[in-house]
C-alpha positions in Angstrom: -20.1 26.7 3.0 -19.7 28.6 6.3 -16.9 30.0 8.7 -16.0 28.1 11.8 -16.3 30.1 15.0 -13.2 31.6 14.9 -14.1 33.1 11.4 -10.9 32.1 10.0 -11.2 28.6 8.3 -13.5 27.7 5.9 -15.4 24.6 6.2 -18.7 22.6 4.6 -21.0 20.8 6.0 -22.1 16.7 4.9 -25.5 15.8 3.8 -26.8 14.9 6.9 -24.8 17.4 8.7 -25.7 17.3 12.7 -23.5 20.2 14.2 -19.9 19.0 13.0 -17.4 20.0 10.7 -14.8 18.9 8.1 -12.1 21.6 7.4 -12.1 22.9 4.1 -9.0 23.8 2.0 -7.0 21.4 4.3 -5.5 19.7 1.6 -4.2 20.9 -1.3 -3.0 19.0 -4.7 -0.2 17.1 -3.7 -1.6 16.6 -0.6 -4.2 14.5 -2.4 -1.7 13.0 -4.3 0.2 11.8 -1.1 -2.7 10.3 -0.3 -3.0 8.1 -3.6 0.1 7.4 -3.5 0.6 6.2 -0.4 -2.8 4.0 -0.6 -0.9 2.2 -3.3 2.1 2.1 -1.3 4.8 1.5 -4.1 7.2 1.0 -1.8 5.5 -2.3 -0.3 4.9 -3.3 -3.9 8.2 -3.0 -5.3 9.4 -5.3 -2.4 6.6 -8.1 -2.2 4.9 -7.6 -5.5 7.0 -7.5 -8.7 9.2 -10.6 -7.7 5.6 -12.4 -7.9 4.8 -10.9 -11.5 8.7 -11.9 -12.4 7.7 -15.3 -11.2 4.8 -15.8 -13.6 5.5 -13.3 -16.5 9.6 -13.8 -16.2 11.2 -11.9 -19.4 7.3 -10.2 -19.8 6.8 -8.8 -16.1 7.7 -5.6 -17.8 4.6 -5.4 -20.1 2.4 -6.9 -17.5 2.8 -3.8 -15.5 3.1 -2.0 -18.3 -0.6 -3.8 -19.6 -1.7 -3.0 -15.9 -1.0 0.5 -15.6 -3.1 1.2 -18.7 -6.1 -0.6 -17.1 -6.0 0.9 -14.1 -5.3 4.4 -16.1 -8.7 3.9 -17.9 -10.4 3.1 -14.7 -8.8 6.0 -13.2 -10.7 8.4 -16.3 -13.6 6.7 -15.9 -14.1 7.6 -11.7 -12.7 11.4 -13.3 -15.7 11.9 -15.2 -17.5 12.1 -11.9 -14.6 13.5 -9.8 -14.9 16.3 -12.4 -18.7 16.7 -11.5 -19.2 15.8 -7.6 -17.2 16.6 -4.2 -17.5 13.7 -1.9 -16.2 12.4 1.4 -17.4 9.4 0.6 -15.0 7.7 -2.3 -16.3 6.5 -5.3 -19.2 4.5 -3.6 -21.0 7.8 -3.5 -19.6 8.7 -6.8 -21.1 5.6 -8.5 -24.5 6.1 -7.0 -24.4 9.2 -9.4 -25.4 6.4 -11.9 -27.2 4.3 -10.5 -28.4 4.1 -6.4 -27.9 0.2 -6.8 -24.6 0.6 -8.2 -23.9 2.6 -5.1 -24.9 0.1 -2.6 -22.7 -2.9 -4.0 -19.7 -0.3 -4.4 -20.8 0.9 -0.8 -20.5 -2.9 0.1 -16.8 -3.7 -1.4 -15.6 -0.3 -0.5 -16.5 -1.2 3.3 -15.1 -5.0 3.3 -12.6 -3.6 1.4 -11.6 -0.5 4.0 -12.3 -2.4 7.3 -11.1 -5.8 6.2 -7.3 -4.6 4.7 -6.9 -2.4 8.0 -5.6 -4.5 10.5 -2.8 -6.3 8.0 -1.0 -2.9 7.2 0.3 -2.7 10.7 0.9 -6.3 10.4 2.9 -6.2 7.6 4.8 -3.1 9.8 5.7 -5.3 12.4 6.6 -8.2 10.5 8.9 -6.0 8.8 9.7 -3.8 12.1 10.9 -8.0 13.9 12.7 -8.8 11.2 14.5 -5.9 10.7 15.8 -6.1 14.4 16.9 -9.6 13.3 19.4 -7.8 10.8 20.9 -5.5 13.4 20.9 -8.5 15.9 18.3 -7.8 18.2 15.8 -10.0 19.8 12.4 -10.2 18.5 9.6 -12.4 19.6 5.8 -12.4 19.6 5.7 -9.7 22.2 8.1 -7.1 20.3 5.8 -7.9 17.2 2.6 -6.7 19.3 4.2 -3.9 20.6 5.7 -2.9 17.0 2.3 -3.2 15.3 0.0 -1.8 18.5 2.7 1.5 18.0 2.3 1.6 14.4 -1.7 1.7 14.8 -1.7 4.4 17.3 0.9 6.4 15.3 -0.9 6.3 12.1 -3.9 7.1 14.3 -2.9 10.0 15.9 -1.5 11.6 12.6 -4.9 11.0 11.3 -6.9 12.3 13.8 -4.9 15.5 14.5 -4.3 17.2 11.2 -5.3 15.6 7.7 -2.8 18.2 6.1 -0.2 17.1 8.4 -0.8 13.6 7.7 -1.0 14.3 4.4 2.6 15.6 4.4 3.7 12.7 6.4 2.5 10.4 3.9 4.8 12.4 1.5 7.7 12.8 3.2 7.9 9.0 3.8 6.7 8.0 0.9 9.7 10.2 -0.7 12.5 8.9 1.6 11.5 5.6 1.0 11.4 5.7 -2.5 15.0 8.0 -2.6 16.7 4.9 -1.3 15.1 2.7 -3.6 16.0 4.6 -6.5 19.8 5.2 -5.8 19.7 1.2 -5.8 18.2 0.8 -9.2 20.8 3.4 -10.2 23.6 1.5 -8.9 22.0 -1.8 -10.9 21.9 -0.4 -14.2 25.2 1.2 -14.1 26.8 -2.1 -12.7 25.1 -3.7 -15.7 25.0 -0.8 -18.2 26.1 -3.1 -21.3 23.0 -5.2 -20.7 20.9 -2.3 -20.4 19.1 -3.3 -23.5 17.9 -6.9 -22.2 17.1 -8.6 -25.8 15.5 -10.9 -23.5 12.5 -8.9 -21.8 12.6 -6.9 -24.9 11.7 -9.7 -27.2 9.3 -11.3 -24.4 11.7 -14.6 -25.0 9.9 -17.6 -24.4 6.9 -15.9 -22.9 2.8 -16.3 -24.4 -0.2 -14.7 -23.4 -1.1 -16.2 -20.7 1.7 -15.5 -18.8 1.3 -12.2 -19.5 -2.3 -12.2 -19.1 -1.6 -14.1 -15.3 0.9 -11.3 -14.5 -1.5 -8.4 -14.7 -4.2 -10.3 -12.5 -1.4 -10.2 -10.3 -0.4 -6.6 -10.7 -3.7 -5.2 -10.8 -3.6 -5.7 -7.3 -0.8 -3.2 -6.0 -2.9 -0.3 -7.3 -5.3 -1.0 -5.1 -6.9 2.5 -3.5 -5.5 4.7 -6.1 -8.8 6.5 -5.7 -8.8 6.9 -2.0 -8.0 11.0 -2.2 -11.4 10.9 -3.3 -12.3 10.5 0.3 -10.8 13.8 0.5 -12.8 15.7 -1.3 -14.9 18.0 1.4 -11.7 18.8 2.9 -9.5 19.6 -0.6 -8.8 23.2 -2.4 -10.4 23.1 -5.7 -11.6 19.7 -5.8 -13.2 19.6 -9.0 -10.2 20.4 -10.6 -7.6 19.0 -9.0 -9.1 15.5 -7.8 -9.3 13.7 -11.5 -5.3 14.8 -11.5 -4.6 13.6 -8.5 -5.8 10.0 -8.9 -4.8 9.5 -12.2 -1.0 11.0 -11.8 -0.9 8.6 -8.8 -1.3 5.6 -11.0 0.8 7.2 -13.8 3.7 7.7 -11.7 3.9 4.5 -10.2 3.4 2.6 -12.9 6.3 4.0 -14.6 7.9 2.6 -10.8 6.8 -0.7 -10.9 7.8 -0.9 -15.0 11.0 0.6 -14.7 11.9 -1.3 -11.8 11.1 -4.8 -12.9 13.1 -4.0 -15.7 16.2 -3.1 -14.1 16.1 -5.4 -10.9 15.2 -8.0 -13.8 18.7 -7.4 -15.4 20.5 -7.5 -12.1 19.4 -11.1 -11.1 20.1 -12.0 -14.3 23.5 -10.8 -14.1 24.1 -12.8 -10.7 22.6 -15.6 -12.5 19.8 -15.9 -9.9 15.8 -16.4 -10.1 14.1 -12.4 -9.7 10.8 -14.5 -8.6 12.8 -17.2 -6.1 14.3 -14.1 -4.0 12.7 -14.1 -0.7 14.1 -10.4 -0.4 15.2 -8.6 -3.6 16.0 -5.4 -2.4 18.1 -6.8 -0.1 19.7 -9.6 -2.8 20.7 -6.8 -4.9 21.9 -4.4 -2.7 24.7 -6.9 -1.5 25.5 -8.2 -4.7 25.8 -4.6 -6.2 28.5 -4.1 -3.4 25.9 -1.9 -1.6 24.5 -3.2 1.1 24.7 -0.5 3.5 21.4 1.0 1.4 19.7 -2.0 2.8 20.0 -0.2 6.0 17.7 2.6 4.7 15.7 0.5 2.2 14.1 -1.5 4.7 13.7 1.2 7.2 12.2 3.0 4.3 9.5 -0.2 3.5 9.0 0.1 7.3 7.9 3.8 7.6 6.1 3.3 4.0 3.8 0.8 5.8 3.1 3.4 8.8 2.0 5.8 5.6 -0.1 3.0 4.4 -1.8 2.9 7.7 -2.3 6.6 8.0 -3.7 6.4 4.5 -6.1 3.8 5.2 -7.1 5.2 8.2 -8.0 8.5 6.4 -10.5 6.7 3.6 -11.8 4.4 6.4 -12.9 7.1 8.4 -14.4 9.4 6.1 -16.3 6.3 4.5 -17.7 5.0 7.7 -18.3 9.0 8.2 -20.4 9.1 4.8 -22.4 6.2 5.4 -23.5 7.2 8.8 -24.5 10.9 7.3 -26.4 9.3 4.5 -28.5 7.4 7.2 -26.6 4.1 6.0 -24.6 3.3 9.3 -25.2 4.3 13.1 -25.0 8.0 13.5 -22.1 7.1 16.0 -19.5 7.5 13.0 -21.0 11.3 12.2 -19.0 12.3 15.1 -16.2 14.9 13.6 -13.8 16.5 16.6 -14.7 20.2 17.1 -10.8 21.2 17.6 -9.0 19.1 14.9 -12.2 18.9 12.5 -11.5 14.8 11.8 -13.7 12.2 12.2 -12.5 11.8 15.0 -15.0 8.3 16.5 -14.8 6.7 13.3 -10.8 6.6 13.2 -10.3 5.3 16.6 -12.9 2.9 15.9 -10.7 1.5 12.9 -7.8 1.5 14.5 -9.3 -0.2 17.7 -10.7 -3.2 15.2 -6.6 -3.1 13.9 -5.4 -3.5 17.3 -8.1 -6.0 18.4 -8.0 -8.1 15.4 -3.7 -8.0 15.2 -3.8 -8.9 18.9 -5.4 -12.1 17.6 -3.2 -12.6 14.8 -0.3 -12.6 17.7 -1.7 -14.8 20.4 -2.9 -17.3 17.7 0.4 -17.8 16.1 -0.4 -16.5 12.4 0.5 -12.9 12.3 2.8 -14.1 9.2 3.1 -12.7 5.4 0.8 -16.4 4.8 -1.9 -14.5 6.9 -0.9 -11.0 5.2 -1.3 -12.5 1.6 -4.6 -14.4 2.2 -6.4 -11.7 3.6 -4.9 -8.8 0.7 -5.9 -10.9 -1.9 -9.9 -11.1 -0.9 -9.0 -7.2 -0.1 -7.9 -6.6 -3.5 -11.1 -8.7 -5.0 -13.5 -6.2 -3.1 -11.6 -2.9 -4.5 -11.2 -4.4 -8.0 -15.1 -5.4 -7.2 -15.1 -0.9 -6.8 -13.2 -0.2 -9.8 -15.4 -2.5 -12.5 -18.7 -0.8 -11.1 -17.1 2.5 -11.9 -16.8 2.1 -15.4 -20.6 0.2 -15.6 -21.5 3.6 -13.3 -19.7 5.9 -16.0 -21.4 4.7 -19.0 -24.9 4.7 -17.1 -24.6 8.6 -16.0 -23.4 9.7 -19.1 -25.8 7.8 -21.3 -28.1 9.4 -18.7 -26.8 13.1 -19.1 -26.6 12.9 -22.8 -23.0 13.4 -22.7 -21.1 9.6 -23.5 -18.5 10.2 -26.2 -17.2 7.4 -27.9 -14.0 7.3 -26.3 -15.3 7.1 -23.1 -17.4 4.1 -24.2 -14.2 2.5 -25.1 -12.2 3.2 -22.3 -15.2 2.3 -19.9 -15.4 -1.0 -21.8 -11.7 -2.2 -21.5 -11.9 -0.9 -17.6 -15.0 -3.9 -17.3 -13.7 -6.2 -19.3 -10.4 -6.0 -18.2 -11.5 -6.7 -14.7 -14.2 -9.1 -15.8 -11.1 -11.4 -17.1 -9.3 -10.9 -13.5 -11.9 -12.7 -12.1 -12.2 -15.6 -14.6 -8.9 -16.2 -14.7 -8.7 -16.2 -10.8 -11.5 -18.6 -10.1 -11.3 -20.9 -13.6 -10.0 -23.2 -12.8 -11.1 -23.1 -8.8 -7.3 -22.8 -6.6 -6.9 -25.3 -3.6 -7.3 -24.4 -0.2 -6.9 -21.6 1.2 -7.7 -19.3 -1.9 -10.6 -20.9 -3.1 -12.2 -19.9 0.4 -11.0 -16.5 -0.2 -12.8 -16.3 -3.6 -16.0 -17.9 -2.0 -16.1 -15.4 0.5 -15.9 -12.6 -2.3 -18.6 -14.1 -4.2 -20.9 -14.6 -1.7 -20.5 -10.8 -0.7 -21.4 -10.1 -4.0 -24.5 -12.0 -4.0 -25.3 -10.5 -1.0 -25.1 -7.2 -1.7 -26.8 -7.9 -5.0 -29.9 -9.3 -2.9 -30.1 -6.5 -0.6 -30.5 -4.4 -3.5 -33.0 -6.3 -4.9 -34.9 -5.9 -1.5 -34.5 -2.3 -1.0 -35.9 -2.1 -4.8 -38.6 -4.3 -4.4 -40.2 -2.7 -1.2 -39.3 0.5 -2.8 -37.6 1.2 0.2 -36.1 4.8 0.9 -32.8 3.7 2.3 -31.8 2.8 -1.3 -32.4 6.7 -2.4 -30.0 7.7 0.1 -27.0 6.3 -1.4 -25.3 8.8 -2.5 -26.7 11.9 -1.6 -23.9 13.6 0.5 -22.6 14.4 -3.1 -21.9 18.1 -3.9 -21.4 19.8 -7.5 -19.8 23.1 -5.4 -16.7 23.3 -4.2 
């Protein structure tokens, strides 16, 4: 650790370090929370994902989240045990390689595809939103409002990145806050409207719901936690890391899982009420407001799923950056992503380089006709297959170190085994029986990457090769 040149802000230096630094202290604990949270994005989920879980779990959504959240709890104590240990900029990639280097390079290899590939549909998703929304208030949309919506979001999200990761950070918040404000006075109003049916026997006796539909709603709902980890990529830049990154990750699952099961349950006893299908609403929030005789709180509830999508996109671009940043350090990528601007102390290159692939590859999605919620879905599902691909290694990684160190309890052996299997089973299910078209493409294209990035370790391992010792090696046990 050194002082920058005006010998007032601390800051450390990467593995790898060429000149540039990352501010330290920038970000503080619920600045890395903000940063979980809004790489979930429970806004987003809470209006595209639960009706999907209704629709396969319907009385049992509730558990399936509920069954869900544990998972993803577990995973998030496994990826602790090294949060505890290491300081990274590098997300759990470099975390992993604490295990094992070769469990380092296939994380490094989900975590990119993962990062690069789910980029460009966030601002997407904010334009689609951003059109239709203007279709409420009966404006005129059209492809080229859709452009401009999304090209604005990217540079928005980009600029927040790039000048302050604290002030991002409390960007994220706000938003995510506001958002979530709105969506709560609505389940409010929902439950008292319906406050004799508050006890459902219905989802509380799982009527006329097995396993397996349980079992196919927590594939599904594995999915919206998707980046929970991503304040790790925060870690060179955050006060007390060691301490306040395992609380960080893991409160952000905690608290939105008690969202998501709280809120399938009550939006779940207002459709029932209006006698209607929770899974066949093409817009729930906006369904319940009207029917709850509030429909002026769709006017901040979508605005609020709007702005939630532009904290998405700041979020992503905050991991993509510092994981492009991490590679290149380690001697993994070109050493045009080390670059870190001298006045704002961001990575500076390898944001703009993100968001120019988002506006390059959205720009495509526009003139091509398919910058839908089909394209949206197609391309977050193989996203969500690499990061769940992130989140199995870490428990294999877990056991491995600790077996290593001499220090695997029990417990931790459990937990790290229902992480893996857990996630093991999300990808049976998905791809026993093989879907039709286009999501059987989706999964070949995940397995393939696998199998890639399993041969290219078995390269680098059997020529012995030094690139494989370097994953990993930015990792700090000092704050």
């Amino acid at each position: 650790m050194e002082l920058s040149s005006n010998a007032t802000v601390a800051v450390v230096r990467d593995s790898g370090e060429t000149g540039a630094e990352l501010r330290k202290g920038a970000v503080g604990f619920f600045g890395l929370l903000a940063q979980s949270v809004a790489g979930i994005g429970p806004s987003i989920a809470i209006a595209l994902i639960l009706g999907l879980v209704a629709g396969t779990s319907g009385p049992g959504a509730w558990l399936s989240w509920l069954i869900s959240t544990l998972i993803v709890i577990a995973v998030a104590i496994c990826i602790s045990q090294f949060a505890r240990r290491f300081v990274t900029s590098g997300g759990v990639y470099v975390l992993n390689a604490q295990g094992s280097p070769g469990l380092g390079l296939v994380t490094a290899w989900a975590a990119l595809l993962f990062s690069i590939g789910s980029a460009p549909i966030l601002p997407l998703a904010f334009g689609i939103f951003f059109v239709d929304f203007l279709g409420e208030l009966g404006m005129p949309g059209g492809a080229a409002t859709l452009w401009l919506a999304i090209t604005a979001c990217t540079a928005g999200a980009a600029y927040f990145a790039w000048r302050d990761l604290g002030l991002s950070a409390i960007v994220m918040l706000v938003i995510e806050v506001v958002s979530l404000i709105a969506i709560a006075l609505l389940m409010i109003v929902v439950a008292v409207n319906n406050f004799d049916h508050i006890i459902d026997p219905a989802q509380l006796s799982l009527s006329g719901v097995g396993i397996r539909e349980i079992a196919q709603g927590v594939v599904l709902s594995l999915l919206a936690f998707a980046a929970f980890e991503s304040a790790l990529f925060l870690g060179k830049e955050a006060s007390h890391p060691l301490r306040e990154m395992s609380r960080a990750i893991t409160g952000a699952v905690i608290f939105c899982g008690a969202l998501f099961i709280i809120c399938t349950y009550v939006m779940s006893i207002g459709f029932t009420a209006l006698g209607k299908d929770f899974a066949a609403s093409g817009n729930p929030l906006r369904d319940l407001s009207a029917a709850n005789g509030v429909g002026f709180l769709d006017y901040l509830i979508q605005p609020g799923i709007i702005i939630s999508l532009f904290a998405v996109t700041i979020a992503n671009l905050n991991f993509s950056s510092r994981l492009l940043m991490t590679l290149s350090r380690e001697k993994l990528l070109p050493k045009l992503f080390q670059h870190i601007d001298p006045r704002t102390q961001t990575p500076s290159t390898a944001i703009f380089i993100v968001a120019a692939i988002d506006v390059i590859a959205t720009t495509i999605f526009v003139l091509t006709g398919i910058a839908t919620f089909d394209t949206f879905g197609i391309i977050g599902t193989l996203s969500g297959y690499w990061v769940g691909l992130t989140y199995l290694v870490s428990c294999i990684a877990m056991i491995v170190y600790l077996r290593r160190a001499g220090e695997l309890k029990p417990w931790l052996l459990v937990v790290a085994a229902v992480g893996t299997a857990a996630f093991v089973y999300f990808y049976w299910v998905t791809a026993v029986p093989m879907p039709p078209s286009p999501w059987n493409i989706v999964l070949y294209i995940f397995f393939a990457s696998v199998v890639l990035s399993l041969i290219h370790w078995a390269v680098l391992a059997a020529n012995r090769s030094p690139t494989l010792a370097r994953f990993g090696t930015s990792a700090s046990s000092q704050e």
